[in-house]
HTML snippet that shows the backbone in 3Dmol.js (N, CA, C, O; Angstrom):
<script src="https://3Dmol.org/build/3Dmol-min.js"></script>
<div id="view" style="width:600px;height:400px;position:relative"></div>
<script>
const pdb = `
ATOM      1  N   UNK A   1      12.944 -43.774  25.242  1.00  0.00           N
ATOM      2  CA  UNK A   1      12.567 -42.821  24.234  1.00  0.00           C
ATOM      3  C   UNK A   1      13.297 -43.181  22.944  1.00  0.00           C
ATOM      4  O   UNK A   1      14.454 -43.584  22.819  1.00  0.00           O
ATOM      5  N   UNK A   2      12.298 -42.932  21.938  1.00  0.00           N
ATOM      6  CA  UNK A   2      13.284 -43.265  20.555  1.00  0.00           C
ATOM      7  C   UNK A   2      13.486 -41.996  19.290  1.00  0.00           C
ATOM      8  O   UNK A   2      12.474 -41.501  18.794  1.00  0.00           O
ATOM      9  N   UNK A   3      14.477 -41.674  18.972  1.00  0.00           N
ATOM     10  CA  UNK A   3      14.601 -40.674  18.034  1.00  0.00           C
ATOM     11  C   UNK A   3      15.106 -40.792  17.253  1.00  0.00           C
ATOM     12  O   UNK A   3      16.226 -41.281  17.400  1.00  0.00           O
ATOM     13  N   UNK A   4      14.611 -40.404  15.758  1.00  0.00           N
ATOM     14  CA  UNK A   4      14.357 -40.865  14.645  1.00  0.00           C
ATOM     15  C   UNK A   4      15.238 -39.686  14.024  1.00  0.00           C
ATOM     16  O   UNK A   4      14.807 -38.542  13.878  1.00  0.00           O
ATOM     17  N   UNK A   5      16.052 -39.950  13.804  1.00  0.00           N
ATOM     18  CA  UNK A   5      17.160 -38.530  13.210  1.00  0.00           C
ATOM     19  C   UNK A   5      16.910 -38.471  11.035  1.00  0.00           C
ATOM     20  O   UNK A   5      17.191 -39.287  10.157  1.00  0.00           O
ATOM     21  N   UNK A   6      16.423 -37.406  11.013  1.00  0.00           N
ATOM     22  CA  UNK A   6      16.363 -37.748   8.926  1.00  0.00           C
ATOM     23  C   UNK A   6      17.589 -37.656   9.072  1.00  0.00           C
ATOM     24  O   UNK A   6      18.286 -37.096   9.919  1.00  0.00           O
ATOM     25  N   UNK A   7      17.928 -38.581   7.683  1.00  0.00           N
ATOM     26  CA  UNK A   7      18.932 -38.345   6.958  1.00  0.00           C
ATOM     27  C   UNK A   7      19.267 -37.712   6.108  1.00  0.00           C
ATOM     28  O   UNK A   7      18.573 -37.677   5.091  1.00  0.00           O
ATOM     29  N   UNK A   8      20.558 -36.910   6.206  1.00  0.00           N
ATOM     30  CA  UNK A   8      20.922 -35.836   5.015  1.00  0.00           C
ATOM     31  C   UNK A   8      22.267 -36.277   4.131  1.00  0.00           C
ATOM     32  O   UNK A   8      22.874 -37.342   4.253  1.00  0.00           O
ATOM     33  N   UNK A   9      22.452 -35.638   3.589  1.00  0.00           N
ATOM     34  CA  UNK A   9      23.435 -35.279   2.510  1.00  0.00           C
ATOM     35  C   UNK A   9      24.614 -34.068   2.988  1.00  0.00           C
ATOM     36  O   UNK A   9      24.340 -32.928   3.363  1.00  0.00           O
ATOM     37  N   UNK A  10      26.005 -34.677   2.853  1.00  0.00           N
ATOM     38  CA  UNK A  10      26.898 -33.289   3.770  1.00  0.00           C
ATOM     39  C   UNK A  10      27.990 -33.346   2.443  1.00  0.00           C
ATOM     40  O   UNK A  10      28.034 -34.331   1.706  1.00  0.00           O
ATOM     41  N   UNK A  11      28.642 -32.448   2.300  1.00  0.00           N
ATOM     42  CA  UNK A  11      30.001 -32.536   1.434  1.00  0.00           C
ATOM     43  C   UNK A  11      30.864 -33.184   2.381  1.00  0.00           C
ATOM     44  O   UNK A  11      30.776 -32.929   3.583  1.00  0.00           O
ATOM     45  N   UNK A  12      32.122 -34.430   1.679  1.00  0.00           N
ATOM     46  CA  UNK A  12      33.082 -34.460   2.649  1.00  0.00           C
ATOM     47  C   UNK A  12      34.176 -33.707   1.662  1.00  0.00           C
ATOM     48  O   UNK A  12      34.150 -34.021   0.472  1.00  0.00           O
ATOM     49  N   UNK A  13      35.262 -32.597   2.171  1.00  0.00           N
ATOM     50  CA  UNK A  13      35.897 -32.444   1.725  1.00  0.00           C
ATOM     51  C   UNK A  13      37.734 -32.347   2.716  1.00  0.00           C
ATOM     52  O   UNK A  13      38.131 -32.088   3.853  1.00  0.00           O
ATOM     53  N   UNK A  14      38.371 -32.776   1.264  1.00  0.00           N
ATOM     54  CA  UNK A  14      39.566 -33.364   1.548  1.00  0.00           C
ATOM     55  C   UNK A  14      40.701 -32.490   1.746  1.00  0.00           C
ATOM     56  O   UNK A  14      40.482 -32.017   2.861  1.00  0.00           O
ATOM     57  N   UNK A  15      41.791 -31.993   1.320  1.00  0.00           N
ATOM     58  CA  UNK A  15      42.643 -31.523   1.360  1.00  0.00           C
ATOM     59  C   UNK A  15      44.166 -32.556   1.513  1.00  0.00           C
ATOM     60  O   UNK A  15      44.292 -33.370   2.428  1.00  0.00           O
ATOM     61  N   UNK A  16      45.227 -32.326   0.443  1.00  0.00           N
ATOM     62  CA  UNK A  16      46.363 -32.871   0.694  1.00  0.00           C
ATOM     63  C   UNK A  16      46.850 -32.368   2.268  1.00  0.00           C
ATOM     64  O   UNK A  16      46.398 -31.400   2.880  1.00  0.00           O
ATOM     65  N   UNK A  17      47.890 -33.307   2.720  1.00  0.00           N
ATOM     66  CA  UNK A  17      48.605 -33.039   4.129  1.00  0.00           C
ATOM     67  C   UNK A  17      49.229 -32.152   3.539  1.00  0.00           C
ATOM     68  O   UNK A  17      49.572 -32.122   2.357  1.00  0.00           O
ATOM     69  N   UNK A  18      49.514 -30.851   4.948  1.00  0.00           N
ATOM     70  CA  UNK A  18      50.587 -29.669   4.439  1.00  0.00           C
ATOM     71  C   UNK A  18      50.197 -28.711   3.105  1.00  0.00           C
ATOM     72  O   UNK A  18      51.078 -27.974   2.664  1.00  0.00           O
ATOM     73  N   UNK A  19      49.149 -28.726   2.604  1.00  0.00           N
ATOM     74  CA  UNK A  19      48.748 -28.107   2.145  1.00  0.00           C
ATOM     75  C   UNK A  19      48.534 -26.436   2.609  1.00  0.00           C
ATOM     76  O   UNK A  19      48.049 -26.068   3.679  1.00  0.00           O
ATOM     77  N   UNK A  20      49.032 -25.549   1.504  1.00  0.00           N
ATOM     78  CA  UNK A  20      49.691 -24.424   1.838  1.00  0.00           C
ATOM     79  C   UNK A  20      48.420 -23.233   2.389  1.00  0.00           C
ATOM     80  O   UNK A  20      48.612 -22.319   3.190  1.00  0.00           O
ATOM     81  N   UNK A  21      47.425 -23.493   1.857  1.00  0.00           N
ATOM     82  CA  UNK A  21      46.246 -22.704   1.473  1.00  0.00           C
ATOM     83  C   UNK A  21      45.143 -22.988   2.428  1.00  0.00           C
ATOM     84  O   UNK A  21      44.385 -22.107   2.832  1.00  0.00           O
ATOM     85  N   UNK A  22      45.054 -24.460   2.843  1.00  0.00           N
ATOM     86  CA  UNK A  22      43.854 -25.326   3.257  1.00  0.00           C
ATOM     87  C   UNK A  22      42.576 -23.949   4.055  1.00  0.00           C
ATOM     88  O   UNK A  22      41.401 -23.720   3.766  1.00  0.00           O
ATOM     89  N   UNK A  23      43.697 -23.160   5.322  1.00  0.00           N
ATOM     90  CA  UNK A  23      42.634 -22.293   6.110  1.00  0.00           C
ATOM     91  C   UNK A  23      42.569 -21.097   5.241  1.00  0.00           C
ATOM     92  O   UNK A  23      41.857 -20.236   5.759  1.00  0.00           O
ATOM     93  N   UNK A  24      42.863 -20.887   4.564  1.00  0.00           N
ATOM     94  CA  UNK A  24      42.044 -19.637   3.225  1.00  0.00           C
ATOM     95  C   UNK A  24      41.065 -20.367   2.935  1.00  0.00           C
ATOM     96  O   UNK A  24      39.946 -19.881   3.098  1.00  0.00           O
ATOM     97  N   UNK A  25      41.192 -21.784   2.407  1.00  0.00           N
ATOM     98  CA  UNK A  25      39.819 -22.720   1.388  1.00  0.00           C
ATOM     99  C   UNK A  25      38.976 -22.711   2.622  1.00  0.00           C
ATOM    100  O   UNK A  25      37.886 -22.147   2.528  1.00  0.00           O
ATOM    101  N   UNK A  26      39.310 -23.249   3.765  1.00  0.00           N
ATOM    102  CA  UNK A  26      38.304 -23.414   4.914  1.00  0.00           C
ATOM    103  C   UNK A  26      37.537 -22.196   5.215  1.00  0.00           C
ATOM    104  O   UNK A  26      36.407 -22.433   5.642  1.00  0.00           O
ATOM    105  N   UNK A  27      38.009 -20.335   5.050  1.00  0.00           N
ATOM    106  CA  UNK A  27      37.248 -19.596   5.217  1.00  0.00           C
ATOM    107  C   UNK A  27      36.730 -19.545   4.189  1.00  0.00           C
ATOM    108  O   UNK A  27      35.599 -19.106   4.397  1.00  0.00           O
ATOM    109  N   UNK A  28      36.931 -19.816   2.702  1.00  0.00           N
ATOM    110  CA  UNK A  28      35.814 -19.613   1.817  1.00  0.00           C
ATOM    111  C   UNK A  28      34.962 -20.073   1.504  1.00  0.00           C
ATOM    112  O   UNK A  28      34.121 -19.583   0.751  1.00  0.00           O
ATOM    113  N   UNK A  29      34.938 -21.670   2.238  1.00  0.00           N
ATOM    114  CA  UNK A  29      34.167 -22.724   2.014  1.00  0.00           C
ATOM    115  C   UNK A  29      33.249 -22.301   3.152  1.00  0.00           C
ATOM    116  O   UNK A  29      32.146 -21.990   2.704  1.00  0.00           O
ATOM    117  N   UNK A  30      33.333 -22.189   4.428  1.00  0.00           N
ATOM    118  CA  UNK A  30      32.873 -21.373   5.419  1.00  0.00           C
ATOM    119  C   UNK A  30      31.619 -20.094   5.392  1.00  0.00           C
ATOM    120  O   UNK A  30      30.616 -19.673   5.968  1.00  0.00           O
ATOM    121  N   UNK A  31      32.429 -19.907   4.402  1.00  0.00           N
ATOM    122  CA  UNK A  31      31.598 -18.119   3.786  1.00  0.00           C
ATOM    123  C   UNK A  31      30.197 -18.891   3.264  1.00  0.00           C
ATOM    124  O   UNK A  31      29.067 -18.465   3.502  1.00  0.00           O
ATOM    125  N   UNK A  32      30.430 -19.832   2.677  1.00  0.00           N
ATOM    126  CA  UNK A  32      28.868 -20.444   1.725  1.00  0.00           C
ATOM    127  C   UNK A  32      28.190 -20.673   2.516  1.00  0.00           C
ATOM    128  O   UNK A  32      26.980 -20.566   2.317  1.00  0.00           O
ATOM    129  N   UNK A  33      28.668 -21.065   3.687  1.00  0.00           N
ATOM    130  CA  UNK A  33      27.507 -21.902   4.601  1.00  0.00           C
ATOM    131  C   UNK A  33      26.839 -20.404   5.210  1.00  0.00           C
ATOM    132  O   UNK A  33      25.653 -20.121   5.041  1.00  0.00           O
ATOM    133  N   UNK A  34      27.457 -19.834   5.676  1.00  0.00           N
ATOM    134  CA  UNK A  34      27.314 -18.545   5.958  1.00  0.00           C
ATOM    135  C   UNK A  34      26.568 -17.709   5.454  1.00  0.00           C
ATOM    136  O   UNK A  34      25.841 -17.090   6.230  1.00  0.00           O
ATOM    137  N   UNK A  35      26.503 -17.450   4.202  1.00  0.00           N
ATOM    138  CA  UNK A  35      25.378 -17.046   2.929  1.00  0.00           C
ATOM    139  C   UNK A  35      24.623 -17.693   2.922  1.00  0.00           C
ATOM    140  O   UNK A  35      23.534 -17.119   2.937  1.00  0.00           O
ATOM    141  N   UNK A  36      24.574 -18.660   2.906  1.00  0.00           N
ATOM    142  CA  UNK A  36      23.284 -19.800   2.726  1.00  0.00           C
ATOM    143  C   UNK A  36      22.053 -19.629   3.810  1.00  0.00           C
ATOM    144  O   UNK A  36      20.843 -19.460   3.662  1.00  0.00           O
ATOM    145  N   UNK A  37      22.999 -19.759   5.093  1.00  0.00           N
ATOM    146  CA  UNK A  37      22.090 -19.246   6.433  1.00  0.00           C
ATOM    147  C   UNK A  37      21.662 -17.879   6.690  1.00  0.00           C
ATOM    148  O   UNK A  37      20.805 -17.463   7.471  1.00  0.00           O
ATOM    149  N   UNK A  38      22.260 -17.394   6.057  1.00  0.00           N
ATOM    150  CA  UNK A  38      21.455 -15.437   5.656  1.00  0.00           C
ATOM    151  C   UNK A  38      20.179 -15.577   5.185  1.00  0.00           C
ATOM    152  O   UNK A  38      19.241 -14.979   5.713  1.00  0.00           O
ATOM    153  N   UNK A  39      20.060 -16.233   4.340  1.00  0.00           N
ATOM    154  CA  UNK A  39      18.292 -16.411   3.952  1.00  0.00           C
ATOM    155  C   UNK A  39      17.820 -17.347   4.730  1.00  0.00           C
ATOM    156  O   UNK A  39      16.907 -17.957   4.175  1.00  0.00           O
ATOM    157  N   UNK A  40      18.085 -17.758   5.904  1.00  0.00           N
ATOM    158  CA  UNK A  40      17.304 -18.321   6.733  1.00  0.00           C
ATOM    159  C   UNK A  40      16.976 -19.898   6.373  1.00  0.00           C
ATOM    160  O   UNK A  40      15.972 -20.458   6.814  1.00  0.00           O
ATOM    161  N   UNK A  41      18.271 -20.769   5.229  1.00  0.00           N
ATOM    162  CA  UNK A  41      17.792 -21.378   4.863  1.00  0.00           C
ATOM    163  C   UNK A  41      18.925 -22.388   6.011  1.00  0.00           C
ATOM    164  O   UNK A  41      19.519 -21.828   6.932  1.00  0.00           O
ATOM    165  N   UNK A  42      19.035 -23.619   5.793  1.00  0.00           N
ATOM    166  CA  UNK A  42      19.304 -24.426   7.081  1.00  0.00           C
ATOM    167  C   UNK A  42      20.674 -25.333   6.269  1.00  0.00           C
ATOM    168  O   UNK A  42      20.378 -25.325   5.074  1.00  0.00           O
ATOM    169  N   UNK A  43      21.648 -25.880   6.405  1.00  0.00           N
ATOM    170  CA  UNK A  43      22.659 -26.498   6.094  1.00  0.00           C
ATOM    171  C   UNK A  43      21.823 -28.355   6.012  1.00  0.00           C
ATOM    172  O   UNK A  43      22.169 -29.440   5.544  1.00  0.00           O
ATOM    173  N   UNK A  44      21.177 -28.069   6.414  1.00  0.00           N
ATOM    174  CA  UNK A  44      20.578 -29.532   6.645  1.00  0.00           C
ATOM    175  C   UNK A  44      19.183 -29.353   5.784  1.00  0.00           C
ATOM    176  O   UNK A  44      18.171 -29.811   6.313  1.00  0.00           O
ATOM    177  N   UNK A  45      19.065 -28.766   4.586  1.00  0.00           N
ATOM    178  CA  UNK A  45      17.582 -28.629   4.072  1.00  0.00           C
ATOM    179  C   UNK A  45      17.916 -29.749   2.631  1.00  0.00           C
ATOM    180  O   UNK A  45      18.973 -29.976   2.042  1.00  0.00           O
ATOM    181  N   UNK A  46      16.782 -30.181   2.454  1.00  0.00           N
ATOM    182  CA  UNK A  46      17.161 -31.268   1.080  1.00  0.00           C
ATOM    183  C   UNK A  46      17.838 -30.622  -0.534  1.00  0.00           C
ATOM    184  O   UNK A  46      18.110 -31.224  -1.573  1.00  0.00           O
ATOM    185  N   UNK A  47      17.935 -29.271  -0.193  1.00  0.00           N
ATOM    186  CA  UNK A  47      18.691 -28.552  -1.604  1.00  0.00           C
ATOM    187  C   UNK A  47      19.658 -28.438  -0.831  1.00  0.00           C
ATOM    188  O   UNK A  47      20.384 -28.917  -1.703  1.00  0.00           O
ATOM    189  N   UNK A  48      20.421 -28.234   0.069  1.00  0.00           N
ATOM    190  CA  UNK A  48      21.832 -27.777   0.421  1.00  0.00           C
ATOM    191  C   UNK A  48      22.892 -27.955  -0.681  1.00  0.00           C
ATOM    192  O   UNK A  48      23.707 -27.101  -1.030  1.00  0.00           O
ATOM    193  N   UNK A  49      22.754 -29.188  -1.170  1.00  0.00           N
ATOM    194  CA  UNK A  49      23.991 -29.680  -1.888  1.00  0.00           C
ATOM    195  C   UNK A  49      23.707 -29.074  -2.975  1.00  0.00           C
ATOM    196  O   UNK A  49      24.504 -28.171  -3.231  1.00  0.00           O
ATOM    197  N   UNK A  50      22.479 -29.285  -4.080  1.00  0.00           N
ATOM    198  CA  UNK A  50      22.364 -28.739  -5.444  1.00  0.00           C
ATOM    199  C   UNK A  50      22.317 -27.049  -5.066  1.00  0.00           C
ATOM    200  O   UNK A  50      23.369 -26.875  -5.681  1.00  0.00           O
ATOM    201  N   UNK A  51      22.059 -25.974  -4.684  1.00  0.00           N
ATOM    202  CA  UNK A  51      21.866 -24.844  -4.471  1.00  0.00           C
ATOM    203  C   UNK A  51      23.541 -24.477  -4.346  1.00  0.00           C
ATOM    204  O   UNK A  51      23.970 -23.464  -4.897  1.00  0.00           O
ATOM    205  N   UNK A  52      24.558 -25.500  -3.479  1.00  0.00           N
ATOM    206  CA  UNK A  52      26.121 -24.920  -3.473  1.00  0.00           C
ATOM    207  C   UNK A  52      27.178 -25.616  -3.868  1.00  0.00           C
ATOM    208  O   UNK A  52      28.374 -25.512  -3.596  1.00  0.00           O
ATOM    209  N   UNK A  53      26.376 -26.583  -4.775  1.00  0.00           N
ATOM    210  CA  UNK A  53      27.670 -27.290  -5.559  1.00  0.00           C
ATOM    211  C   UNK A  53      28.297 -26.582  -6.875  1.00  0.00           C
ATOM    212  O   UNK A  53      29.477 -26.764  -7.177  1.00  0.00           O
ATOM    213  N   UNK A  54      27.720 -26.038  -7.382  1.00  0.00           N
ATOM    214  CA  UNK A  54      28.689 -25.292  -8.566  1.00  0.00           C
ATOM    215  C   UNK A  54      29.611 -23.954  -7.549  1.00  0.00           C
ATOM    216  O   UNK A  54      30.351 -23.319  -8.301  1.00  0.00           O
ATOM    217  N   UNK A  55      29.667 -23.556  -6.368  1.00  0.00           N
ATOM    218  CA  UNK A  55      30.304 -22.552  -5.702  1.00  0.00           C
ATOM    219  C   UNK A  55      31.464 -23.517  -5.098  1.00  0.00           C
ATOM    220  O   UNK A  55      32.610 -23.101  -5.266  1.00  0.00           O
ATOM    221  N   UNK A  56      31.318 -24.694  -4.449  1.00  0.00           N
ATOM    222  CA  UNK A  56      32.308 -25.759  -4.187  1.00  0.00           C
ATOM    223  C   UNK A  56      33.224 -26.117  -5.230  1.00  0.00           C
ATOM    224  O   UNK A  56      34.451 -26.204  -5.243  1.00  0.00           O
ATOM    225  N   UNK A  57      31.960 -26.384  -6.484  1.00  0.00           N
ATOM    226  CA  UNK A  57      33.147 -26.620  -7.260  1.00  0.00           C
ATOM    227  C   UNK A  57      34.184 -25.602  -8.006  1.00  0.00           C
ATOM    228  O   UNK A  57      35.256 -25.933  -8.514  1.00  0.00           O
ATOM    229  N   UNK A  58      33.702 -24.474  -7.965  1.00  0.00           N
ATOM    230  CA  UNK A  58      34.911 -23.383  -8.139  1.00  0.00           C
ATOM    231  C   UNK A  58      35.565 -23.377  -7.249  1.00  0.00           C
ATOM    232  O   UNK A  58      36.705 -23.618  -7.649  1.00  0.00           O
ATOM    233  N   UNK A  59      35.547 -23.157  -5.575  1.00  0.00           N
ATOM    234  CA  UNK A  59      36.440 -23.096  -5.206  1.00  0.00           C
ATOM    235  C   UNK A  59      37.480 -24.516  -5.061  1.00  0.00           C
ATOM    236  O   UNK A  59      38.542 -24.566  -4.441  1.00  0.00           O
ATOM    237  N   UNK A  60      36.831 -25.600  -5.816  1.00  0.00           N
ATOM    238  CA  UNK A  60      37.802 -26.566  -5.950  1.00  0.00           C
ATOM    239  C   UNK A  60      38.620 -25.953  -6.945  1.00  0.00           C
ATOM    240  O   UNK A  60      39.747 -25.761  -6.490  1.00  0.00           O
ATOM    241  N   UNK A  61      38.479 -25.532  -8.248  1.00  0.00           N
ATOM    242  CA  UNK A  61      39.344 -25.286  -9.019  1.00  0.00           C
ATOM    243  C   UNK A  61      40.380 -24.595  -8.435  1.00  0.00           C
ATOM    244  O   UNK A  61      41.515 -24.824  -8.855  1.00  0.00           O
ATOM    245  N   UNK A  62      40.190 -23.647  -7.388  1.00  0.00           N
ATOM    246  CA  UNK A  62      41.197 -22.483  -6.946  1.00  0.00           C
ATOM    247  C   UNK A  62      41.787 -22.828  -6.010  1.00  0.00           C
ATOM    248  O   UNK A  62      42.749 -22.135  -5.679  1.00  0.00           O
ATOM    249  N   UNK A  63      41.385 -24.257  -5.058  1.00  0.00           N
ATOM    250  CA  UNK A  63      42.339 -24.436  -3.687  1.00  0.00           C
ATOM    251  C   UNK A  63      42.908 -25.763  -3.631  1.00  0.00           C
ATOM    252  O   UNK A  63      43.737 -26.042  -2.765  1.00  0.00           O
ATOM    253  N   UNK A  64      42.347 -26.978  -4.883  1.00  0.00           N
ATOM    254  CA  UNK A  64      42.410 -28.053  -5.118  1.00  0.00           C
ATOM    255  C   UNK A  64      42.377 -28.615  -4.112  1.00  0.00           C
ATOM    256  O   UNK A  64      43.349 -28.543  -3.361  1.00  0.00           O
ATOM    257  N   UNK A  65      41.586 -29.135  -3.871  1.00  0.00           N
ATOM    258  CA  UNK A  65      40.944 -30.492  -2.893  1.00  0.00           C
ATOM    259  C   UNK A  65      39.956 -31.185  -3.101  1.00  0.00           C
ATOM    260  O   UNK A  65      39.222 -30.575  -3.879  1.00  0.00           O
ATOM    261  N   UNK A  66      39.498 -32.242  -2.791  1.00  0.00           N
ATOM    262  CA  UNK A  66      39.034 -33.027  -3.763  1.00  0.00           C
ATOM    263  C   UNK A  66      37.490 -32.976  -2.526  1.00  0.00           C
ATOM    264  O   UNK A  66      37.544 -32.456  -1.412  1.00  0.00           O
ATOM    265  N   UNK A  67      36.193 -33.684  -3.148  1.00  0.00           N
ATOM    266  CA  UNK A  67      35.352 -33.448  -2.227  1.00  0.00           C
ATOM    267  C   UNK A  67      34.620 -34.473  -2.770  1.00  0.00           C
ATOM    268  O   UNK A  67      34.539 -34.551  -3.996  1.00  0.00           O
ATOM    269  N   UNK A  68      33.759 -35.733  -1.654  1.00  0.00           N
ATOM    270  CA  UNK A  68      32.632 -36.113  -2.178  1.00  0.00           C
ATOM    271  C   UNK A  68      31.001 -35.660  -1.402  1.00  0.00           C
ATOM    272  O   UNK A  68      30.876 -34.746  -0.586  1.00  0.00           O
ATOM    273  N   UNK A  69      30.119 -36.358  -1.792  1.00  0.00           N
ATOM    274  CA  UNK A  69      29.158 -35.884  -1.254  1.00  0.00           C
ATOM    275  C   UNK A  69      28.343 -37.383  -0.490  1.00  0.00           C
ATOM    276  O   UNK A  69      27.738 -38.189  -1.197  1.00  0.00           O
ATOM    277  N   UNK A  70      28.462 -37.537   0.945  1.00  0.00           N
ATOM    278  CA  UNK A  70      28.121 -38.538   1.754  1.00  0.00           C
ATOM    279  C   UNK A  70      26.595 -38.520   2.511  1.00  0.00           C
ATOM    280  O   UNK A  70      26.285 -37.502   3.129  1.00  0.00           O
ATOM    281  N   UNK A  71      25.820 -39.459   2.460  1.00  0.00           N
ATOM    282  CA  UNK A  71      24.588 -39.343   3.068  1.00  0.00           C
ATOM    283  C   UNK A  71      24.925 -40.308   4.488  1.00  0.00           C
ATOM    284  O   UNK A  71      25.469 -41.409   4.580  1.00  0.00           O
ATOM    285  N   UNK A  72      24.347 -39.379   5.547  1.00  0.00           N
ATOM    286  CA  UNK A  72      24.736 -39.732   7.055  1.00  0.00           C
ATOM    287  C   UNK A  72      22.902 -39.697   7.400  1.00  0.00           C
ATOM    288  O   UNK A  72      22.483 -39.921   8.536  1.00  0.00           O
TER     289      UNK A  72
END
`;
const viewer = $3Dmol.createViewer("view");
viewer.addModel(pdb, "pdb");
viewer.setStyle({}, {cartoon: {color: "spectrum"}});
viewer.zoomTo();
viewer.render();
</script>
């Protein structure tokens, strides 16, 4: 059998070691995906990234960690 997986687009995001905050940023970063799937929309849909990149990137300003965006 052969299966043909699409390819998407995921945030990778980073965090310094020992970083004081990281599981606060992880529940708020958490929360988006969370909202996102309230409207029934899917983490894996071809807007994921443009629809929650300006919310990533605030909470970059507030937890500093750095993030890119990787196609798997």
């Amino acid at each position: 059998m052969k299966v043909i997986l699409p390819k998407h687009r995921e945030f990778l995001i980073r965090f310094e070691d020992g970083y004081a905050q990281e599981a606060e940023a992880w529940e708020a970063l958490n929360q988006i995906v969370k909202d996102y799937s309230v409207d029934g929309k899917s983490v894996y849909s071809e807007t994921f990234i443009e629809d929650n990149e300006d919310k990533v990137k605030a909470l970059q300003e507030k937890y500093e960690f750095t993030y890119e965006i990787i196609e798997k």
